[in-house]
C-alpha positions as CSV (number, residue, x, y, z in Angstrom):
1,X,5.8,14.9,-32.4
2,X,8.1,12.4,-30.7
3,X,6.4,9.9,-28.1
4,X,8.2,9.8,-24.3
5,X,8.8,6.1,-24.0
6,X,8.4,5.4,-20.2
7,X,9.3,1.9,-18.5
8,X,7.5,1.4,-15.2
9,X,9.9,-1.8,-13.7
10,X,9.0,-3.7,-10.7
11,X,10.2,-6.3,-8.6
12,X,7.4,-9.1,-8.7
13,X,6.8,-12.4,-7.7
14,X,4.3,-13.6,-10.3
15,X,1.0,-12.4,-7.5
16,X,-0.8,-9.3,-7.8
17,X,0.3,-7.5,-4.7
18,X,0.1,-3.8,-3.4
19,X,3.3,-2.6,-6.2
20,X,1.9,-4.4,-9.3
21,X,-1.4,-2.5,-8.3
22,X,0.9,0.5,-7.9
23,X,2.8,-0.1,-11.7
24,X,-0.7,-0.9,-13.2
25,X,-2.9,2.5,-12.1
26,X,0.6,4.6,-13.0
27,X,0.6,3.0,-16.6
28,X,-3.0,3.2,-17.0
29,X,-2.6,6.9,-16.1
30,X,0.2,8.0,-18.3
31,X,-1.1,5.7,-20.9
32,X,-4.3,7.9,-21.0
33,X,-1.7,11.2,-22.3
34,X,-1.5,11.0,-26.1
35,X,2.8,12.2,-25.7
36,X,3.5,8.7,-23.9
37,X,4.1,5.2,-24.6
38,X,4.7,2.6,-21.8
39,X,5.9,-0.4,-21.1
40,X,5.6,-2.4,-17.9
41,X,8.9,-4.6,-16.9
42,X,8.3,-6.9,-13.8
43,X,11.8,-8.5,-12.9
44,X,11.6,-11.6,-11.3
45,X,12.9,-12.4,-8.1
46,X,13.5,-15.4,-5.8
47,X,10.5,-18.0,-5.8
48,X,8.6,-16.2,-8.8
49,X,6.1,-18.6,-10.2
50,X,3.6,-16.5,-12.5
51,X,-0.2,-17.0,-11.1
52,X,-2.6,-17.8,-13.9
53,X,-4.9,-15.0,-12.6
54,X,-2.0,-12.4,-12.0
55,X,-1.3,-13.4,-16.1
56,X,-5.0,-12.7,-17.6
57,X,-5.2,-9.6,-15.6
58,X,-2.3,-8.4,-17.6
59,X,-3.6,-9.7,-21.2
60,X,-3.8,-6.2,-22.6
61,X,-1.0,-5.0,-20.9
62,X,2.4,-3.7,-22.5
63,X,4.3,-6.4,-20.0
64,X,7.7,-7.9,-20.0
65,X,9.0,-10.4,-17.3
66,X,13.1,-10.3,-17.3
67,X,15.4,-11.8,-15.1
68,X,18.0,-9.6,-13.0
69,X,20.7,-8.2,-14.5
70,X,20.3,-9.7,-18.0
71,X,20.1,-8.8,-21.4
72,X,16.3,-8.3,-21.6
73,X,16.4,-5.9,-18.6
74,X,18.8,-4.1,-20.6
75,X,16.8,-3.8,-23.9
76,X,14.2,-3.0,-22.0
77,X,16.1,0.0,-20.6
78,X,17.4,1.0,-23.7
79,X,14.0,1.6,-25.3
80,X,12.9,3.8,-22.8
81,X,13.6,7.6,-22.4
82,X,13.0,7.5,-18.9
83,X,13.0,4.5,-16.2
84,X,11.0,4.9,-13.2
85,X,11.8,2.5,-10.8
86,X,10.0,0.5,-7.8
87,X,12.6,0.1,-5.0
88,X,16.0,0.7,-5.6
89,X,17.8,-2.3,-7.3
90,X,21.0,-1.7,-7.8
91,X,21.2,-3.8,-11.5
92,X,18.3,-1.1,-12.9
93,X,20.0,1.9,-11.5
94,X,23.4,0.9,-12.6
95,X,22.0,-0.3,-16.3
96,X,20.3,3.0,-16.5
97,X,22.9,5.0,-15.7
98,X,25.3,2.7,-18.0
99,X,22.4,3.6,-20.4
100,X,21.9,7.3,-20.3
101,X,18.6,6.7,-19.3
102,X,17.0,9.0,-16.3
103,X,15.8,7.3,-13.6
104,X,13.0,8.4,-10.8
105,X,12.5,5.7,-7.5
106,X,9.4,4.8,-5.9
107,X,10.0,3.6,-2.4
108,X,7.7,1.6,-1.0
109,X,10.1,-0.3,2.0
110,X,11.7,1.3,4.7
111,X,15.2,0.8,5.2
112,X,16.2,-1.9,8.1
113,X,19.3,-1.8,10.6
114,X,22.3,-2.4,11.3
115,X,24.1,-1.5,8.2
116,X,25.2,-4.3,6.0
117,X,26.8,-5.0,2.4
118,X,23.7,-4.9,0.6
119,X,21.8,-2.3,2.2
120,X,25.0,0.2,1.4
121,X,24.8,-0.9,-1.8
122,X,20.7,0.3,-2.0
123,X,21.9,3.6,-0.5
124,X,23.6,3.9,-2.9
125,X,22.0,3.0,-5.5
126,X,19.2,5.5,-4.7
127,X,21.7,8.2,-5.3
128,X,21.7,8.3,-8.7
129,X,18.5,8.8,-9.5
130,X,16.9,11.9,-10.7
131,X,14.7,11.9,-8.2
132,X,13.2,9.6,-5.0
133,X,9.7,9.3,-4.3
134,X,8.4,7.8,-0.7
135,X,5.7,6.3,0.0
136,X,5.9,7.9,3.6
137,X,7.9,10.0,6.0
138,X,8.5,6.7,8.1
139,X,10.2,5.2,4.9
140,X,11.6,8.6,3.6
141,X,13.4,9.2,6.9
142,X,14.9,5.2,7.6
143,X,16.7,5.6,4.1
144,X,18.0,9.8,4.3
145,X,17.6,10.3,8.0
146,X,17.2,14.0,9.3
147,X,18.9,15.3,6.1
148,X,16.6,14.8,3.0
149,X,18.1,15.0,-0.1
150,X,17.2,17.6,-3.1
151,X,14.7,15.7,-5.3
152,X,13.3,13.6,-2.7
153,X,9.9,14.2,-1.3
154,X,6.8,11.8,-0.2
155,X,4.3,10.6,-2.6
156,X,2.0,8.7,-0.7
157,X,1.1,5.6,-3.1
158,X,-1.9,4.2,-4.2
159,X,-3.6,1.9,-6.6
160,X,-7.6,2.8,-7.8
161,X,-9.1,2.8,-4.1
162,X,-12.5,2.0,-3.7
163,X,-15.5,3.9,-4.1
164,X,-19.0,4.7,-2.3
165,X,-20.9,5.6,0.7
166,X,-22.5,3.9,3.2
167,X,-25.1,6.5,5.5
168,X,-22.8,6.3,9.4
169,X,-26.1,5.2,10.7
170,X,-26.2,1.8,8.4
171,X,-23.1,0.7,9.1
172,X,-21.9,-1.9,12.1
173,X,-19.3,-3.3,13.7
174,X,-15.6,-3.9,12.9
175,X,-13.8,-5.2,10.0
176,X,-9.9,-6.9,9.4
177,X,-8.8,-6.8,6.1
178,X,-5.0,-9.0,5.6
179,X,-3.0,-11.9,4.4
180,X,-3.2,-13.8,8.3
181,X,0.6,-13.5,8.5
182,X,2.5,-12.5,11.9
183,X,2.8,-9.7,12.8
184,X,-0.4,-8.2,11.0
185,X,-1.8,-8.2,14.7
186,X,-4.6,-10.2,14.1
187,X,-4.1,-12.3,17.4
188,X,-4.1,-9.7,19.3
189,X,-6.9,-7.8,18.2
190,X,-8.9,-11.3,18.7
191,X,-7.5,-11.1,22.3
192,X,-8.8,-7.2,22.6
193,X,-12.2,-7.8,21.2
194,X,-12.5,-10.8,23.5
195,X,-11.5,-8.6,26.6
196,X,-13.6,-5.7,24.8
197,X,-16.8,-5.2,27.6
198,X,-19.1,-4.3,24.3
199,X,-22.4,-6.0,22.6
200,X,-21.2,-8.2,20.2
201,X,-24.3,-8.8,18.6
202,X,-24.2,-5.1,17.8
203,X,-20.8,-4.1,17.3
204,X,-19.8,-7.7,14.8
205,X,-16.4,-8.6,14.1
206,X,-15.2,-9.6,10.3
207,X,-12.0,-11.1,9.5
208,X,-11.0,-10.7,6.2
209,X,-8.6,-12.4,4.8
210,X,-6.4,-16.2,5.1
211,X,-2.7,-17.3,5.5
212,X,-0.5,-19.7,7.7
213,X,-2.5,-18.1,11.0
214,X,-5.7,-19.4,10.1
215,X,-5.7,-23.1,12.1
216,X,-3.8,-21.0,15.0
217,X,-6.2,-17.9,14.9
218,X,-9.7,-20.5,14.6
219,X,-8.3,-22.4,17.7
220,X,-7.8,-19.0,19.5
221,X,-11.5,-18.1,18.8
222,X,-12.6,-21.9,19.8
223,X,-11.1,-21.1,23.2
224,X,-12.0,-17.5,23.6
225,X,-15.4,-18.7,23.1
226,X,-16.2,-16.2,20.0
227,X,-18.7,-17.8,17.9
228,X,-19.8,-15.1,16.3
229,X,-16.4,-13.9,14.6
230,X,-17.4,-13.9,10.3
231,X,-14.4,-15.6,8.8
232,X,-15.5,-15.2,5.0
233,X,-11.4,-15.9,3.8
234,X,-10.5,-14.4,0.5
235,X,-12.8,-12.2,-0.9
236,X,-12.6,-10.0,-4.5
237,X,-12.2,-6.9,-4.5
238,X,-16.1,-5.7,-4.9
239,X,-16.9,-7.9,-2.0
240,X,-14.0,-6.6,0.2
241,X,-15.3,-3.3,-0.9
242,X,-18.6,-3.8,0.2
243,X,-17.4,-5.5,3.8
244,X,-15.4,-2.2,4.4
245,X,-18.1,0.2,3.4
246,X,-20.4,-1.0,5.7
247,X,-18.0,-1.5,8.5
248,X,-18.5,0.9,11.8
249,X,-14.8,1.2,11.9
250,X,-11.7,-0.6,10.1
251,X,-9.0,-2.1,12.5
252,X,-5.5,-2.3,11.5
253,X,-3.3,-3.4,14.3
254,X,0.1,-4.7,12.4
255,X,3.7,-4.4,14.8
256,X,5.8,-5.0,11.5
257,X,6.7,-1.7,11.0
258,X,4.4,-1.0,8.3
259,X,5.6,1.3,5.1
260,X,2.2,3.0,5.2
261,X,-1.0,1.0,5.0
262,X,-2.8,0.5,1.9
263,X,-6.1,-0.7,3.8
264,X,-6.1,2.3,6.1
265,X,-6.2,4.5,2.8
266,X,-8.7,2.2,1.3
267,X,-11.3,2.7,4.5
268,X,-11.1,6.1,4.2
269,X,-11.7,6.5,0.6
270,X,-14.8,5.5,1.6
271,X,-15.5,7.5,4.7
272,X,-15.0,4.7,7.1
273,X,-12.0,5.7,10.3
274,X,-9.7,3.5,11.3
275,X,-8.5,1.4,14.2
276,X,-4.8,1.3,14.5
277,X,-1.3,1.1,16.3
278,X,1.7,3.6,16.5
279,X,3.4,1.4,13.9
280,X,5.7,3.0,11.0
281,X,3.7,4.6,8.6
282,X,0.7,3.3,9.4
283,X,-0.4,6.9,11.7
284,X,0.3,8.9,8.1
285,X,-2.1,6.4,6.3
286,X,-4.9,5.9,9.3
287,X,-5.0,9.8,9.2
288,X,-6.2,12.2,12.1
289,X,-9.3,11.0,12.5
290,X,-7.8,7.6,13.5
291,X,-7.8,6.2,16.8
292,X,-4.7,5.0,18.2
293,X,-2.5,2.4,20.2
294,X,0.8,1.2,20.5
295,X,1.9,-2.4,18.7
296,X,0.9,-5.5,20.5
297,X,-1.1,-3.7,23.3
298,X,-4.2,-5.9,23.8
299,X,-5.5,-3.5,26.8
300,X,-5.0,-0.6,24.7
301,X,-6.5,-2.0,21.5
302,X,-9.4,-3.3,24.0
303,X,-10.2,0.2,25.6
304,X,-10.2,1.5,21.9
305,X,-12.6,-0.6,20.5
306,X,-14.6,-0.1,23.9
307,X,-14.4,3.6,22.8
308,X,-15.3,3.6,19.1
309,X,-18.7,1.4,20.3
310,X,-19.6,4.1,22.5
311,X,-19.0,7.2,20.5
312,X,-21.9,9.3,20.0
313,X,-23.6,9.3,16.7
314,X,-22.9,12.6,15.5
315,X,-18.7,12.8,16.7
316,X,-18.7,9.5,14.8
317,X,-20.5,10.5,12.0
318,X,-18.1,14.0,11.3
319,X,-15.3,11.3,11.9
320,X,-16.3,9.7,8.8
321,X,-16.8,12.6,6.8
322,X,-13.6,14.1,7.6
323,X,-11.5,11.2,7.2
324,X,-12.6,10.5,4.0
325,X,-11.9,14.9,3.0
326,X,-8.6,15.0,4.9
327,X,-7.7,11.7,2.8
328,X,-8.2,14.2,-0.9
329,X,-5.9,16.4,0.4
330,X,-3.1,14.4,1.6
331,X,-3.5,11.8,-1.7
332,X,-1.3,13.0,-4.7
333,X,-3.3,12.8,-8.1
334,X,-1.7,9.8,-10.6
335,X,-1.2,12.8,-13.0
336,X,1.6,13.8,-11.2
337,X,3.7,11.3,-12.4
338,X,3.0,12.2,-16.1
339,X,3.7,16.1,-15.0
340,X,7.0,14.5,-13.4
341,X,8.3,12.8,-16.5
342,X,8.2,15.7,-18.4
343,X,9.8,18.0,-16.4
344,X,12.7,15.7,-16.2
345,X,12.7,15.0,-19.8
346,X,12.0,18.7,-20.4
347,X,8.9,18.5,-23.2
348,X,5.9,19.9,-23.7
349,X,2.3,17.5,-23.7
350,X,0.5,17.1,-26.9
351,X,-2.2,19.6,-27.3
């Protein structure tokens, strides 16, 4: 019986970032059903320099790197019987069309404003495909407004979240997990917990994380007078894990307009509620047992962490539990997307 050649392409950089976790759990998925082959394309874009780490994680991988618009990207396209794209780059969608090729979108970016050029030309671009895929409502509704189209529909995404349980008892204090970029809102969460009137010996605060902020953000703690304030940088992912899992509560306080919020997801997976602002698609992600601000409001952020120190055991303990049930039912399984590709392509799975 014929294999369904799928081609997972992604815009990539050479880092392993949120998306290339994204491509990898969806080809690791459909690679598990015996009627599919895959291959992984990752195009490269402006400043792509391949990380030696990025390139053993993807030793055993099915892997391509093309550059836009050329003839690899179209061989790679012509070997596949359906293309499901991240983002919607015009040279793919045109290719694949050119190509006969079905094509599904995963959108991971919202939209911006004002209108320009290039942005019409994304628009549409993600009009040709088969079907559109976004990551939230925030993003779904900056690219189709107040008139979805047929075949679009939100697909929260994920890559393999991590697992375990920490008893609501053993856990303590707060946790920021983030490249220290701006806008992440890691300044002013420093600001809040210094205004915060809680015990910090008891309620600990744990910055995850390093980036162009850190010499601005240490001198902010210097003068704030927060000695206590972990700074353990980059961590892997088992350690990050383990920071989270322990964590009272998860603060994520970006004013970016935020696509959704892979960390808010990640904290609930493992039963820990979040800290967060009112920004983009970050209140779908956070969840409703989430407790929430607006972007850039230190007092707010301040009264909320005052709040979540003072909440009795057993409210915060059903918190936890139900953040981390709600989060099941809002998650779609990765076998969706195998499911998907058939119905588009119209076959039946292996037996």
């Amino acid at each position: 019986m014929k294999q369904n050649k799928l081609l997972l392409v992604s815009p990539c950089q050479g880092t392993y970032g949120g998306i290339e976790a994204f491509v990898l759990a969806v080809a690791d998925a459909v690679q598990r059903e015996s009627d599919f082959e895959v291959k992984i394309c990752f195009k490269k874009v402006a400043g792509f320099s391949l990380r030696p780490e990025f390139r053993d994680m993807l030793s055993n991988q099915p892997v391509v790197f093309v550059d836009r618009a050329g003839k690899d990207l179209a061989d790679a396209i012509r070997w596949a019987d359906i293309v499901h794209l991240q983002n919607a780059s015009p040279d793919v969608v045109f290719l694949s069309k050119l190509l006969h090729r079905p094509l599904v979108l995963t959108i991971h970016n919202y939209m911006p404003r004002p209108w320009t050029l290039h942005r019409f030309l994304w628009r549409m671009a993600a009009r040709l495909a088969v079907a559109r895929w976004y990551n939230s409502n925030f993003v779904w509704k900056t690219w189709e407004g107040s008139h979805p189209r047929k075949n679009s529909r939100k697909v929260p995404t994920t890559s393999k979240l991590p697992e375990g349980w920490t008893p609501p008892g053993d856990r303590r204090g707060f946790v920021f997990v983030a490249r220290w970029i701006a806008n992440k809102g890691l300044e002013t969460l420093v600001d809040a917990y210094a205004r915060a009137d809680l015990d910090r010996d008891r309620w600990p605060l744990v910055l995850i994380g390093d980036g162009p902020l850190r010499p601005a953000i240490e001198s902010q703690l210097r003068s704030l007078g927060l000695t206590n304030v972990e700074l353990p940088g980059f961590v892997d992912d088992d350690t990050k894990a383990k920071y989270m899992r322990n964590a009272r509560w998860i603060v994520v306080p970006p004013h970016t307009n935020e696509d959704l919020g892979l960390t808010a997801l990640e904290a609930r997976n493992l039963g820990v509620p979040c800290i967060i602002t009112r920004d983009g698609g970050l209140p779908e992600a956070g969840g409703a047992q989430a407790l929430i601000c607006d972007p850039g409001d230190v007092t707010g952020l301040s009264r909320l962490l005052e709040k979540a120190s003072r909440m009795p055991a057993d409210e915060y303990a059903a918190r936890a539990e139900a953040t981390k049930r709600e989060l099941a039912n809002e998650m779609v399984l990765l076998s969706f997307y195998a499911e998907s590709y058939r119905r588009i392509l119209k076959v039946e799975p292996l037996g």
